[in-house]
C-alpha positions in Angstrom: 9.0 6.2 8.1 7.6 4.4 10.7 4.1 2.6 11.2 2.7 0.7 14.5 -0.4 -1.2 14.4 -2.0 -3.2 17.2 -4.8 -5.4 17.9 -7.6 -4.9 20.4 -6.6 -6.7 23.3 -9.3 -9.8 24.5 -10.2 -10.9 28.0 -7.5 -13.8 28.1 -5.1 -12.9 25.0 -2.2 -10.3 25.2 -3.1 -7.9 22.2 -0.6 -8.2 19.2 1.5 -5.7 17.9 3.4 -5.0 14.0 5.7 -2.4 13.2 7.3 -1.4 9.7 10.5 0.9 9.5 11.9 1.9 6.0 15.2 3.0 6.8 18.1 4.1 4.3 21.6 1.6 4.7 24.8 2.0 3.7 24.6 0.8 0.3 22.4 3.2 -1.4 19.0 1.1 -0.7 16.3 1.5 1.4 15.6 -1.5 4.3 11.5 -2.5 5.5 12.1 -3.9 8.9 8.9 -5.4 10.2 8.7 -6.7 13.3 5.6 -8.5 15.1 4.6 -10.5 17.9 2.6 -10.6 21.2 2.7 -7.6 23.4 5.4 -8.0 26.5 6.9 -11.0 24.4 9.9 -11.3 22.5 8.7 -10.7 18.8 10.1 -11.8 15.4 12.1 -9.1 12.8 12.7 -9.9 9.2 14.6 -7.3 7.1 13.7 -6.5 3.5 16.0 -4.7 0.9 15.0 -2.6 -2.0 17.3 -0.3 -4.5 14.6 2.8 -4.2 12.4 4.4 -1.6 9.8 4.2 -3.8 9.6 0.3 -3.8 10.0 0.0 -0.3 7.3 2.5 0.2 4.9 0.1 -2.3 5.8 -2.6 0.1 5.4 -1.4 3.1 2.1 -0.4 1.9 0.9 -3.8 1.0 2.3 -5.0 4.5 0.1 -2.2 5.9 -3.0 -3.4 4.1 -3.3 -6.8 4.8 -2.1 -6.2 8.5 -5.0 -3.9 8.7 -7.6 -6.6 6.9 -6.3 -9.0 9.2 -7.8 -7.0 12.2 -5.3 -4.7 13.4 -5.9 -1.0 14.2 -3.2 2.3 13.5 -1.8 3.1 16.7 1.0 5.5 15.1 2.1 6.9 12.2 5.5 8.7 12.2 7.8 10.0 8.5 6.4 10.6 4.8 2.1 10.1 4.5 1.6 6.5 2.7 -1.7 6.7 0.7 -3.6 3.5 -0.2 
């Protein structure tokens, strides 16, 4: 699963970009990687673990939510459909 959201670039401000991968580790859990920051930038990545898919699915949902209330538009949407 992978999501990429960006903001609408302005006249003097680089648009801002967030991205949320679920991926499946080595330990039978599921990892949200988000990762954020300012287009052509070095960005920040924080790892979260879950036990199920379905958890880190409900999370990565919520991420996905307020990112989008916070002004940031869909770019991409690849893996499983995540409904509201």
């Amino acid at each position: 699963m992978r999501i990429y959201m960006q903001t609408v670039a302005e006249q003097d401000k680089a648009p801002r970009y967030y991205q949320l991968n679920i991926q499946q580790d080595l330990i039978e859990g599921w990892t949200l990687v988000r990762e954020w920051g300012k287009l052509g930038a070095g960005g920040r990545v924080k790892h979260d673990h879950f036990e199920s898919l379905e958890n880190a699915l409900e999370a990565c949902i919520k991420v996905r939510d307020v990112q989008l209330e916070r002004g940031y538009q869909l770019m991409f949407t690849q893996g499983q459909e995540l409904s509201a």
